[in-house]
Backbone bond lengths (Angstrom), bond angles and torsions (degrees), N, CA, C in turn:
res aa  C-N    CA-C-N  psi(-1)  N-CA   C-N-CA  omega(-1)  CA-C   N-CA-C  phi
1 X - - - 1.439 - - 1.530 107.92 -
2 X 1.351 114.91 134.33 1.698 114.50 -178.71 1.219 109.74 -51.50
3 X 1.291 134.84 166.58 1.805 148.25 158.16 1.592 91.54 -72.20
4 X 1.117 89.05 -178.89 1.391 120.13 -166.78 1.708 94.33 -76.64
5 X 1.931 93.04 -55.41 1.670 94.15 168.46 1.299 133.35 -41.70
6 X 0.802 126.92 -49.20 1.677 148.23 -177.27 1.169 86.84 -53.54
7 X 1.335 130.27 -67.96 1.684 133.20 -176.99 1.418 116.50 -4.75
8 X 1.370 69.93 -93.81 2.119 108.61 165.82 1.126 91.19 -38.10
9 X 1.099 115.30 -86.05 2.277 97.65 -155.13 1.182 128.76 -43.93
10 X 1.737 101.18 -18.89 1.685 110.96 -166.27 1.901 84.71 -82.56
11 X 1.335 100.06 -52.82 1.671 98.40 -164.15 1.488 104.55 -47.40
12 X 1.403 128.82 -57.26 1.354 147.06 169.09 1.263 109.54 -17.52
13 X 1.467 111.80 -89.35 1.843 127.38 168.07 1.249 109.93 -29.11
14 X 1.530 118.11 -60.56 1.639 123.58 -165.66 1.563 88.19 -66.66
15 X 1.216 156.11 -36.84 1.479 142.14 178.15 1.190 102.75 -65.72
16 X 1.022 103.89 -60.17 1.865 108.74 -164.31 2.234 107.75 -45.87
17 X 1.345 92.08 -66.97 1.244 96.58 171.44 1.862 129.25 -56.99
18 X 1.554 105.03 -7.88 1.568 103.11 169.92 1.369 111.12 -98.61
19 X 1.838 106.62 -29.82 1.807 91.57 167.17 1.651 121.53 -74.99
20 X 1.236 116.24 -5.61 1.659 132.43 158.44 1.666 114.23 -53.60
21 X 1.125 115.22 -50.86 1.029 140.81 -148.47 1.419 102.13 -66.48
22 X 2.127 92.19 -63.37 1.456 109.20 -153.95 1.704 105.10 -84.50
23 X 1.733 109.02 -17.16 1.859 123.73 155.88 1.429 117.75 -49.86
24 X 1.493 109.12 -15.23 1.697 97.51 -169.12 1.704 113.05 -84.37
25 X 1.046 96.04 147.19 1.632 115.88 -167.95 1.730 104.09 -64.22
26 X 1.601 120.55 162.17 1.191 95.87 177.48 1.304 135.42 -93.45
27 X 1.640 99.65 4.77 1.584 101.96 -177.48 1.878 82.35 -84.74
28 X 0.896 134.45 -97.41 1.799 122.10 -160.69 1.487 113.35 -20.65
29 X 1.564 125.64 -28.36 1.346 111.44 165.73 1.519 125.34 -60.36
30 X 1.611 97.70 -35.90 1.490 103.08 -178.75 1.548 122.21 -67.28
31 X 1.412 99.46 -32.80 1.638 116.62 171.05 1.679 123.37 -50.70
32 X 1.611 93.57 -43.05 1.699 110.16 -179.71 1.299 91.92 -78.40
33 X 1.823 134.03 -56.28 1.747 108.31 -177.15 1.311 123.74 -33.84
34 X 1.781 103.47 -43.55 1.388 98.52 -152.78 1.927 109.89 -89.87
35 X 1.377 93.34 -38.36 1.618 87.42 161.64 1.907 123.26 -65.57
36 X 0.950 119.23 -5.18 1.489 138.35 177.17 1.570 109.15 -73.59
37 X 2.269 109.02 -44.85 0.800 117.37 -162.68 1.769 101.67 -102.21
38 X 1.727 120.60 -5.23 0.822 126.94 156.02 1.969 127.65 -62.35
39 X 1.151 88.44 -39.91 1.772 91.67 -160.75 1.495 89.77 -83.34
40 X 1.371 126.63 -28.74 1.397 120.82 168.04 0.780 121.65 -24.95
41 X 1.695 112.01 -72.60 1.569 143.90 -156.97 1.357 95.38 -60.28
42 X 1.773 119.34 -56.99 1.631 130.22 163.45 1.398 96.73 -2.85
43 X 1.146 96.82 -103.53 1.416 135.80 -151.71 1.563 98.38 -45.79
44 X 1.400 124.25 -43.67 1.551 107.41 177.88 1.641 123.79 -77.96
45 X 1.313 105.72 -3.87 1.406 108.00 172.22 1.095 132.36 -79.02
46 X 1.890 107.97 -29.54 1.195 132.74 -179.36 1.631 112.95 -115.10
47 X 0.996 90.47 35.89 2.153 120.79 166.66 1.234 88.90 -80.09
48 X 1.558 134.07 115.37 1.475 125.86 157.57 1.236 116.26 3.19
49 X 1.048 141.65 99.31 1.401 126.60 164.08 2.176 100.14 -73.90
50 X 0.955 101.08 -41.77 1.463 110.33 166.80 1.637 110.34 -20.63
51 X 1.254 108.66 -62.25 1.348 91.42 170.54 1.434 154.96 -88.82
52 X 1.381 107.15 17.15 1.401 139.74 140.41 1.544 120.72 -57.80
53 X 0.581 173.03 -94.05 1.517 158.48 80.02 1.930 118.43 51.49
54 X 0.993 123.26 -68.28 1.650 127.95 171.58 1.161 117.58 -63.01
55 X 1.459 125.02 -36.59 2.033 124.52 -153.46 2.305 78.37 -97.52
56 X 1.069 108.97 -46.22 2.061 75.35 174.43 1.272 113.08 -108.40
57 X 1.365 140.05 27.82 1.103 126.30 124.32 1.520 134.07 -64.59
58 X 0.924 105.29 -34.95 1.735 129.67 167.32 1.766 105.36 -67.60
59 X 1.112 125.06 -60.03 1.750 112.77 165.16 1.975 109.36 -73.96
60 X 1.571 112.15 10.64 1.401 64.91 173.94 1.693 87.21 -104.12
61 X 1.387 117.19 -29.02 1.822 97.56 169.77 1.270 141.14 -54.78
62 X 1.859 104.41 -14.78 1.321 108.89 165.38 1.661 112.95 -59.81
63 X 1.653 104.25 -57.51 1.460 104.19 -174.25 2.084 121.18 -51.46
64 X 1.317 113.23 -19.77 1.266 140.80 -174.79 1.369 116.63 -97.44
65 X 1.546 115.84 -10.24 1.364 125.57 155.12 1.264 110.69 -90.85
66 X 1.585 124.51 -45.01 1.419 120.31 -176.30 1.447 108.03 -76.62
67 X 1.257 122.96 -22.74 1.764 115.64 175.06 1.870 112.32 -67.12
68 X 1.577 111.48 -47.64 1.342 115.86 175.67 1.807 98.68 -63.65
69 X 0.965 132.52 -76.48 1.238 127.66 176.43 1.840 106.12 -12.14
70 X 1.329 112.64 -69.43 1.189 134.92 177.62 1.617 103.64 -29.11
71 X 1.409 114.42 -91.17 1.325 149.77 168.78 1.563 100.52 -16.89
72 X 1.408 133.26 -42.04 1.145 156.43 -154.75 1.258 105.48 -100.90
73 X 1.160 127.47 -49.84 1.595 132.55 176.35 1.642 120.93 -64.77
74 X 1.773 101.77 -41.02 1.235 111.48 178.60 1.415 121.77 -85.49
75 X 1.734 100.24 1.12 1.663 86.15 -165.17 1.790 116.11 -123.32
76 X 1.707 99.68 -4.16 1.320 129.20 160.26 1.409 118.50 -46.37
77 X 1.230 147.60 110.24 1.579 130.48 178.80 1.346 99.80 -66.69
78 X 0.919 119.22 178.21 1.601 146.35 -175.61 1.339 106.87 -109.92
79 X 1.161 117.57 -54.42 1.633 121.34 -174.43 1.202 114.44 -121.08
80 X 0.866 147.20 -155.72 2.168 157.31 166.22 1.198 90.76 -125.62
81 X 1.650 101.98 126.02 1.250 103.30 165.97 1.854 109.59 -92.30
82 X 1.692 86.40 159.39 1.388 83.67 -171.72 1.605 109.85 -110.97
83 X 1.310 102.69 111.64 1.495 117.12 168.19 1.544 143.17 -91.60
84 X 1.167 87.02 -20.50 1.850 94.26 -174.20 1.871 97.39 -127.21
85 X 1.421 103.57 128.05 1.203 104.63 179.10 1.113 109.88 -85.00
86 X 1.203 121.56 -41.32 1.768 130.40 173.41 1.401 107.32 -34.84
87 X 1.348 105.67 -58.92 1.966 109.05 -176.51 1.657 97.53 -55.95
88 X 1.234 137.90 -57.51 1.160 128.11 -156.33 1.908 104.77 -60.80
89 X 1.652 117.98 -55.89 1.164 104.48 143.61 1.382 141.60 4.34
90 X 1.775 101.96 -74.69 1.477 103.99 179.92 1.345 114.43 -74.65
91 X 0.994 126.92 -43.62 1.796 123.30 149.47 0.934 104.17 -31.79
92 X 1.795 150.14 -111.09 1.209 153.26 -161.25 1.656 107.75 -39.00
93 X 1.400 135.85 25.59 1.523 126.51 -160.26 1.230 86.59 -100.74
94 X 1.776 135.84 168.40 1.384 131.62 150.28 1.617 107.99 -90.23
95 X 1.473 121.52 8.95 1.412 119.65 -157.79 1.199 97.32 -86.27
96 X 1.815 125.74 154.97 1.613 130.93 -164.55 1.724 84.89 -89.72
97 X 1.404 115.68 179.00 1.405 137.12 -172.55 1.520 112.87 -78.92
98 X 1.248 106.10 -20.80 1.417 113.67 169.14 1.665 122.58 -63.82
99 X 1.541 108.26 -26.74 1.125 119.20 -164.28 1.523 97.91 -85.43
100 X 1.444 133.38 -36.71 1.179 119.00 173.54 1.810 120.06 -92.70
101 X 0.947 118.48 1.08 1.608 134.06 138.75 1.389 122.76 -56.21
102 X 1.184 127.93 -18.15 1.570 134.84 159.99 1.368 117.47 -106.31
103 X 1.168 128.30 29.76 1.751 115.73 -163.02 1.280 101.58 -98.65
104 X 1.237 138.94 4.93 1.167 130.20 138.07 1.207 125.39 -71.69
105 X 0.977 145.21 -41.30 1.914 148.80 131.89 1.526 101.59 13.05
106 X 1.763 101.43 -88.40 1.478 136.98 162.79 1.541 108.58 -1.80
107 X 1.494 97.05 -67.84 1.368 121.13 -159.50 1.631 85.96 -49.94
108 X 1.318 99.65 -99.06 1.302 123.42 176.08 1.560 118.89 -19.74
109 X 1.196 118.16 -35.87 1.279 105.73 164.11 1.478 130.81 -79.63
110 X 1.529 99.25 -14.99 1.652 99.12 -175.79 2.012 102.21 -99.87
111 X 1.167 103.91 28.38 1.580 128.13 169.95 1.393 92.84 -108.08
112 X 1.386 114.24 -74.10 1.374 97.52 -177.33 1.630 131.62 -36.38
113 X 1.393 98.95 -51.13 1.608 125.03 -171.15 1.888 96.84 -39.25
114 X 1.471 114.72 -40.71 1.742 112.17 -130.65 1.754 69.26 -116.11
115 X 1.477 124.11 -22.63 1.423 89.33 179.56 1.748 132.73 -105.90
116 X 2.046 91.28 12.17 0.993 116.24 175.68 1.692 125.51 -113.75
């Protein structure tokens, strides 16, 4: 919290500088409007423009990451479904890979077998 001093100097200064103020001529007043109304103008031009352009491009890929994310979670199975019992069979077989690489052979021989 200021001293008491601090007070005073602020009260002091803040006088001093308003009878300054209200002494100034009117061409230097006009000078301070217009440079006043200059650094304004500054300052809003060189306001990020960056974030006009970046802050919703940036939420709209967020929203377009969390939808694919989304899309991706729900549409993955969880398990294999099981449809063909035969395939599970050939999985569960002890027979080497060769043996179902010939099953036309097979075939044909167990034609032969039944018509001979």
């Amino acid at each position: 919290m200021p001293s008491d001093n601090d007070q005073a100097f602020t009260k002091a200064a803040k006088q001093s500088l308003d009878q300054a103020a209200d002494n100034l001529d009117a061409d230097t007043v006009t000078r301070l409007h217009a440079a006043r109304k200059h650094a304004i103008a500054a300052h809003r031009q060189h306001r990020k423009p960056w974030i006009n352009v970046w802050v919703p491009a940036g939420a709209l890929a967020a929203g377009l990451a969390v939808m694919v994310a989304t899309l991706i979670w729900f549409t993955v199975p969880t398990s294999l479904p099981l449809t063909d019992i035969e395939d599970l069979e050939l999985l569960a077989a002890h027979e080497g890979i060769e043996f179902y690489s010939d099953l036309d052979f097979y075939d044909w021989l167990a034609t032969q077998s039944d018509a001979g």
